[in-house]
Residue frames relative to the residue before (quaternion, step in Angstrom):
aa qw qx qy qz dx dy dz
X 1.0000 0.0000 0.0000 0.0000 0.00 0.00 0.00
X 0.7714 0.4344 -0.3338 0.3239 3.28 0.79 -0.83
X 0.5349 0.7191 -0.2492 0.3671 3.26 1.68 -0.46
X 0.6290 0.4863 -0.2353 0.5591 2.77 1.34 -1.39
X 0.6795 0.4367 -0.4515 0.3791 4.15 0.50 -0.59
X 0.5485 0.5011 -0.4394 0.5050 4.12 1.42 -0.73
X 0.6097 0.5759 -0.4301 0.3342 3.66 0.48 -0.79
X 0.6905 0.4586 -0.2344 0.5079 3.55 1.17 -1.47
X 0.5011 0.7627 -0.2409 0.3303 3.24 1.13 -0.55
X 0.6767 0.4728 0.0871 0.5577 2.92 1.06 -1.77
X 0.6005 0.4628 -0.3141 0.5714 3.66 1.13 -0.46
X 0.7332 0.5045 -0.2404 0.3874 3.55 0.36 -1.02
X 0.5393 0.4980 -0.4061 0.5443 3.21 1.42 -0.84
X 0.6503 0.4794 -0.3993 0.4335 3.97 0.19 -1.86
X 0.7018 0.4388 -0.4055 0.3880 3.98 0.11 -0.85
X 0.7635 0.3788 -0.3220 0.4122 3.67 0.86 -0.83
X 0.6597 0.4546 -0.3204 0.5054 3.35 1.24 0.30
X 0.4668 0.4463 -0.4922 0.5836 3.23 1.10 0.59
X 0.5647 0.3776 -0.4096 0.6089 4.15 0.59 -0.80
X 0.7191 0.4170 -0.4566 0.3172 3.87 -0.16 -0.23
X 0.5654 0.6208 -0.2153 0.4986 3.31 1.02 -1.27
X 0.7037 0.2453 -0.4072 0.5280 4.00 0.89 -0.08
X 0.3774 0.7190 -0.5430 0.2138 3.40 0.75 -0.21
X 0.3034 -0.7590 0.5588 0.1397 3.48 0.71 -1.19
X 0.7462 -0.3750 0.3612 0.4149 3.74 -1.26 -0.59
X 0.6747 0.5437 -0.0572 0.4959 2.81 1.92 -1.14
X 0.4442 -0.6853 0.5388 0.2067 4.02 -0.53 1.51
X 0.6272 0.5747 -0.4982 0.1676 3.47 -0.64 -0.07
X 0.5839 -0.6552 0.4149 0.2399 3.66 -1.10 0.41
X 0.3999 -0.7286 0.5199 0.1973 3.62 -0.95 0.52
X 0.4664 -0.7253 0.3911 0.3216 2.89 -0.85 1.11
X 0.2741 -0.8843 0.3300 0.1844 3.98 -0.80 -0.09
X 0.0503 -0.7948 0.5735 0.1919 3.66 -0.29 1.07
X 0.0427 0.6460 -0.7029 -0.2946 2.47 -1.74 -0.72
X 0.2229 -0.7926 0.5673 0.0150 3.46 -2.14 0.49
X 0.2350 -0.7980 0.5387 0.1334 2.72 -1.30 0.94
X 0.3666 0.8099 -0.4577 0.0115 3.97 -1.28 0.17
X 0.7918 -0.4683 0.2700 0.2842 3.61 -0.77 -0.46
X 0.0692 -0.8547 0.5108 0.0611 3.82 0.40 1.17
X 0.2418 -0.7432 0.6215 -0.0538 3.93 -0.56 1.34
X 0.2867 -0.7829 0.5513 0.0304 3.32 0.41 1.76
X 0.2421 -0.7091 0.5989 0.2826 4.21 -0.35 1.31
X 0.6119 0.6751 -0.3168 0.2637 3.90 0.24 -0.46
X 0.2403 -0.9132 0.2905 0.1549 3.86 0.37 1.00
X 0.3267 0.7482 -0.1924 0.5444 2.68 2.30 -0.37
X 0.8394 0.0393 -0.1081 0.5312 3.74 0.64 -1.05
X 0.3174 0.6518 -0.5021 0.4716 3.51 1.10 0.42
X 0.8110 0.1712 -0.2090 0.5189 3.80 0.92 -0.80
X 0.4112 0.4782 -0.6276 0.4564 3.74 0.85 0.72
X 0.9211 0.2389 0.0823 0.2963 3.53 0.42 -1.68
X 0.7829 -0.3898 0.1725 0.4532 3.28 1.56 0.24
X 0.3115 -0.6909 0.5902 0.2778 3.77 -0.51 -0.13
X 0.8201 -0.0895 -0.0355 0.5640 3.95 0.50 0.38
X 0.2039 -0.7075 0.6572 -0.1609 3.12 -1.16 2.07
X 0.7510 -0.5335 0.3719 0.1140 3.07 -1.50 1.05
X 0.1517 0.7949 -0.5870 0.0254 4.14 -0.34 0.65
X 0.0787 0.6766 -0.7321 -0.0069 3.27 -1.66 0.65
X 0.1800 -0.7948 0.5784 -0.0374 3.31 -1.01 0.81
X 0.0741 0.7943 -0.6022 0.0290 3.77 -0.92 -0.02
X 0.0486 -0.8807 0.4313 -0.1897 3.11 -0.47 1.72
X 0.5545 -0.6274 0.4660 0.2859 4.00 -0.75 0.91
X 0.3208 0.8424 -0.4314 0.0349 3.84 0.17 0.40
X 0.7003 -0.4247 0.4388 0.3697 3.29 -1.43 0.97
X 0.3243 -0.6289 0.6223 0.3348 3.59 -1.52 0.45
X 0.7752 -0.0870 -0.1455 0.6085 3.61 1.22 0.30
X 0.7650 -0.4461 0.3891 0.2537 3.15 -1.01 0.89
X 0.4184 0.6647 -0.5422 -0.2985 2.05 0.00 -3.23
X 0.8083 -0.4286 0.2929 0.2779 3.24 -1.99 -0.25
X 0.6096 0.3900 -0.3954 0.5656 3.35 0.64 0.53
X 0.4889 -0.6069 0.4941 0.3854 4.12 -1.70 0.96
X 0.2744 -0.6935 0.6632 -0.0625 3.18 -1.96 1.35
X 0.3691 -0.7349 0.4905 0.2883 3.46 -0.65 0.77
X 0.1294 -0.8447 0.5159 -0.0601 3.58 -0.90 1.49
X 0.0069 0.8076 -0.5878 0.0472 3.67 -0.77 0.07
X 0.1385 0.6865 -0.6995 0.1423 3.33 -1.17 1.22
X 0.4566 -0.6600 0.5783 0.1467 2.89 -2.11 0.63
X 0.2030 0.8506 -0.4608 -0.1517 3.58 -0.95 0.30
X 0.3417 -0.7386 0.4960 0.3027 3.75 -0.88 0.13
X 0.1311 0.8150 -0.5595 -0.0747 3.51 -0.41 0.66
X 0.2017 -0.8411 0.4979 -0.0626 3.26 -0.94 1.22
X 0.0351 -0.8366 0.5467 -0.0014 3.37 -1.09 0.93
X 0.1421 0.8500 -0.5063 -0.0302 3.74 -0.97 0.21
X 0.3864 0.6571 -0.4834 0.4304 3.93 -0.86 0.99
X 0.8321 0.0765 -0.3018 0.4589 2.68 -1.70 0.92
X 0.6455 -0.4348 0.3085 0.5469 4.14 0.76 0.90
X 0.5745 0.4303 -0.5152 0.4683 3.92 0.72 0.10
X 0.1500 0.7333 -0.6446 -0.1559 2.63 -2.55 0.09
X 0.0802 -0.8472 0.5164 -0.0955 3.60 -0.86 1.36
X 0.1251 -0.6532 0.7415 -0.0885 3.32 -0.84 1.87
X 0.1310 -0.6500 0.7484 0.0151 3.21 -1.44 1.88
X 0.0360 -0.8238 0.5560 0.1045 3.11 -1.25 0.75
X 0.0617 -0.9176 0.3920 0.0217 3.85 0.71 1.01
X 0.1457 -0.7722 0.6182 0.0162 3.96 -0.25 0.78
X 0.1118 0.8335 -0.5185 0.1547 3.48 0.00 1.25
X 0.2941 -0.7073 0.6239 0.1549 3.62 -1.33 1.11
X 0.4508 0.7531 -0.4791 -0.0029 3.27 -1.22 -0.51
X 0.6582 -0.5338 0.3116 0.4299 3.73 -1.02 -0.77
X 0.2085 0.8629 -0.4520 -0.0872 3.35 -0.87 -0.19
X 0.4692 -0.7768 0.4201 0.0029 3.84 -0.78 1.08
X 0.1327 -0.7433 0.6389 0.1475 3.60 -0.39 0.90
X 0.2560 -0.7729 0.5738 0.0882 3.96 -0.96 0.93
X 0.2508 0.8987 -0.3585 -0.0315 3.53 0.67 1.17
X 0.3572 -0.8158 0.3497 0.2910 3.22 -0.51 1.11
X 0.8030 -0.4567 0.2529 0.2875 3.34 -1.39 0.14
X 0.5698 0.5200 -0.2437 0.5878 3.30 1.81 -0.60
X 0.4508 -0.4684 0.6522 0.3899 3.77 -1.42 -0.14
X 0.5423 0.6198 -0.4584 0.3341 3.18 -1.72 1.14
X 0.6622 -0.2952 0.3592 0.5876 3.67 -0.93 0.07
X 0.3186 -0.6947 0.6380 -0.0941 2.61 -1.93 1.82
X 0.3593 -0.7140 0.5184 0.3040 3.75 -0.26 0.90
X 0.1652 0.8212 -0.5421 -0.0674 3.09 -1.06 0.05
X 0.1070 -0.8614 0.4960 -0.0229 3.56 -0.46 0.86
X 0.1284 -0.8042 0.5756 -0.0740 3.67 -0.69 0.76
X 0.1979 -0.7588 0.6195 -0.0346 3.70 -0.97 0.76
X 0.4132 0.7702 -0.4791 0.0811 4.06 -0.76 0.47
X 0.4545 -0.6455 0.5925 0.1601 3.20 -1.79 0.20
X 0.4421 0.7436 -0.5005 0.0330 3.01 -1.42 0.08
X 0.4534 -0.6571 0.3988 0.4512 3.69 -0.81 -1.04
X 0.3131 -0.7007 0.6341 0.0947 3.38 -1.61 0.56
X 0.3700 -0.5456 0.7053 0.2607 3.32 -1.14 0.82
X 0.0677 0.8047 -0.5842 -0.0817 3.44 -1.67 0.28
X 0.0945 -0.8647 0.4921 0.0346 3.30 -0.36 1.05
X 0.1359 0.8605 -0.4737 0.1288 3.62 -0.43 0.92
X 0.0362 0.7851 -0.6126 0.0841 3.43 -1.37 0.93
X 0.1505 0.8691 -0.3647 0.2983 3.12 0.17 2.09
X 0.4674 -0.7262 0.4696 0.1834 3.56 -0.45 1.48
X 0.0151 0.7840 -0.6205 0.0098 3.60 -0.30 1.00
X 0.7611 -0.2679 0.4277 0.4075 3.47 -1.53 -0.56
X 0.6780 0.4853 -0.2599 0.4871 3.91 1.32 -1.57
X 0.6301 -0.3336 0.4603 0.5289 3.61 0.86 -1.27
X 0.6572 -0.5656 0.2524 0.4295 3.41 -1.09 0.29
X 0.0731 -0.7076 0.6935 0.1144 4.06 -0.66 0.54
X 0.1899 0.6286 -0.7506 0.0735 3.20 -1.63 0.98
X 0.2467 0.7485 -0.6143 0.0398 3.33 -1.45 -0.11
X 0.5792 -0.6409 0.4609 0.2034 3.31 -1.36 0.27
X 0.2700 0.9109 -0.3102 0.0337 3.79 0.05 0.44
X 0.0653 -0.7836 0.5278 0.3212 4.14 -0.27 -0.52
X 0.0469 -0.7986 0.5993 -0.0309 3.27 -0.96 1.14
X 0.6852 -0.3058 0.4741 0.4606 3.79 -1.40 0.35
X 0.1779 0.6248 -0.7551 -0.0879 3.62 -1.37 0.46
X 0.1314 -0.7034 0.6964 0.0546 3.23 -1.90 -0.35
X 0.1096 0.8236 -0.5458 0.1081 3.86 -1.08 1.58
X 0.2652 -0.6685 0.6836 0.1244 3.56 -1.11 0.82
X 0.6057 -0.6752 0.4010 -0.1280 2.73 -1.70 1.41
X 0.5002 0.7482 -0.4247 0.0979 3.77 -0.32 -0.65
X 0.2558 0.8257 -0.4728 0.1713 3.14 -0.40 1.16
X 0.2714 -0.7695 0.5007 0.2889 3.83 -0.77 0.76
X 0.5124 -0.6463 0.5248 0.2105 3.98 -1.27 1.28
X 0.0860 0.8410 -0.4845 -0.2247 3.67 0.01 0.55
X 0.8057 -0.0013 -0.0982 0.5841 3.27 0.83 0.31
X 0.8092 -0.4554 0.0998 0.3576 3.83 -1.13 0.56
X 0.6877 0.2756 -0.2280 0.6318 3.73 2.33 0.10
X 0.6866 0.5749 -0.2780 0.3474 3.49 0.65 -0.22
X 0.0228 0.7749 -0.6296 0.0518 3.92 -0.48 0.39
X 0.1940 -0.8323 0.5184 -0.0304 2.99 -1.25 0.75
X 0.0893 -0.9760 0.1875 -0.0660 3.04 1.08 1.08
X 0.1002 0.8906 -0.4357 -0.0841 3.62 -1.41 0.28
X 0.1437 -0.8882 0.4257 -0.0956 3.38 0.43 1.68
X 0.0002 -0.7437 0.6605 0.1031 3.21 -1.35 0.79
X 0.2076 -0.8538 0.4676 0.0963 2.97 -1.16 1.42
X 0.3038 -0.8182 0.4289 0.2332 3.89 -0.70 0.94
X 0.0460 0.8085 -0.5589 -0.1785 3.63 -0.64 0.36
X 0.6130 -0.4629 0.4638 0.4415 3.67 -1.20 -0.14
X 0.4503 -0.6161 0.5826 0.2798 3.75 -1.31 0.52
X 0.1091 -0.6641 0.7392 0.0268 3.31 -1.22 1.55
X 0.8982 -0.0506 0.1191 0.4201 3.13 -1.71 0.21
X 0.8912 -0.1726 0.1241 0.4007 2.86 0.36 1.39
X 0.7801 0.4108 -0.1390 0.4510 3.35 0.77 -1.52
X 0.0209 0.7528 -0.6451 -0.1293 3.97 -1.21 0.18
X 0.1685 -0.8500 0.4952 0.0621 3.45 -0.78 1.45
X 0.1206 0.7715 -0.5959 0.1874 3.55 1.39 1.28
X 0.3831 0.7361 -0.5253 0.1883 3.16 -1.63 0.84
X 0.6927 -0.6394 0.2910 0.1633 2.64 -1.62 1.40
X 0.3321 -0.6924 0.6381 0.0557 4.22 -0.73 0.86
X 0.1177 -0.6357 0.7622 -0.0335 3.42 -1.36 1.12
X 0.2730 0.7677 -0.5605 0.1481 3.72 -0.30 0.15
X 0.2339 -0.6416 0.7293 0.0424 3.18 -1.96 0.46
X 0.2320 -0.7976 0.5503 -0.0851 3.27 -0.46 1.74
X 0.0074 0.8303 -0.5484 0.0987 3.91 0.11 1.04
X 0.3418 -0.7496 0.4891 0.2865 4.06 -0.46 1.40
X 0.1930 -0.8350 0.4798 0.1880 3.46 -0.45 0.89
X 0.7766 0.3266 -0.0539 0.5360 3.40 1.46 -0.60
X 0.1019 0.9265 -0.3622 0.0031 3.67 -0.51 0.83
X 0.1820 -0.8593 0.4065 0.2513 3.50 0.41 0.94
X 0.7735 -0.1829 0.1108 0.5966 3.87 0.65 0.14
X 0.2384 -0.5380 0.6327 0.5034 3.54 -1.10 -0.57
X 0.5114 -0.5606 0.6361 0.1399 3.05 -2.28 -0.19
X 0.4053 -0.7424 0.4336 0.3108 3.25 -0.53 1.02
């Protein structure tokens, strides 16, 4: 228990130091989304401990514009699964860059995003060996690609990488809709 509260600990701190870290020279507040959608675990191994599609929400500091050139970003997400007697809550806290690709016409905005960080992981999962579960934080890592349809909405696709525990590897692929829920102004 207590691990698991330093672990959460330690996340909250890496996420608020990723919102600090854009601040800059400039004071001013990030706006805030969050999202919600569908993680598709690539591993066939835990697809049949825990399901073939697990639950994500996320909530993330974000630029009122990117624009066309890489920006340092950071989001949080929770990704959660449960079935067949298993259960697994990823929690990744991830920095990195990312790039809006706007084209010259009006319309969907590419947008693409690279990052790092750690995840708490909690798991309890019937395998072939016996049951493996534990509590841990490990190194993650996720790629991005999504199109901006309009000045709050994203439409997104992320793959997230983790390290192999016991055996198990909960890489996988995110569908998601990312919607700005908060906005402190825009920026000229």
């Amino acid at each position: 228990m207590l691990v698991a509260m330093r672990a959460s600990a330690f996340l909250v701190a890496l996420f608020c130091c990723s919102v600090a870290a854009r601040a800059g020279a400039e004071v001013r507040l990030p706006d805030l989304s969050v999202n919600a959608g569908v993680f598709l675990p690539s591993s066939s191994l835990v697809r049949r401990a825990v399901g073939d599609a697990w639950f994500n929400v996320g909530i993330s500091p974000s630029a009122r514009r990117v624009g066309d050139r890489w920006t340092l970003q950071g989001d949080l997400e929770f990704i959660s699964g449960s079935g067949n007697g298993g259960d697994v809550l990823l929690a990744p806290v991830t920095i990195g860059l990312a790039r809006e690709f706007r084209p010259k016409d009006r319309g969907p905005v590419p947008f693409a995003a690279v990052r790092v960080g750690l995840a708490y992981m909690d798991y309890a999962v019937n395998t072939e060996n016996g049951r493996q579960s534990a509590k841990r934080v490990e190194p993650t890592a996720n790629a991005e690609f999504a199109l901006l349809l309009n000045d709050r909405t994203r439409l997104g696709l992320r793959y997230d990488l983790f390290p192999t525990v016991d055996g198990l590897r909960f890489d996988g692929l995110t569908v998601s809709l990312q919607y700005k829920a908060i906005s402190f102004g825009r920026r000229d």
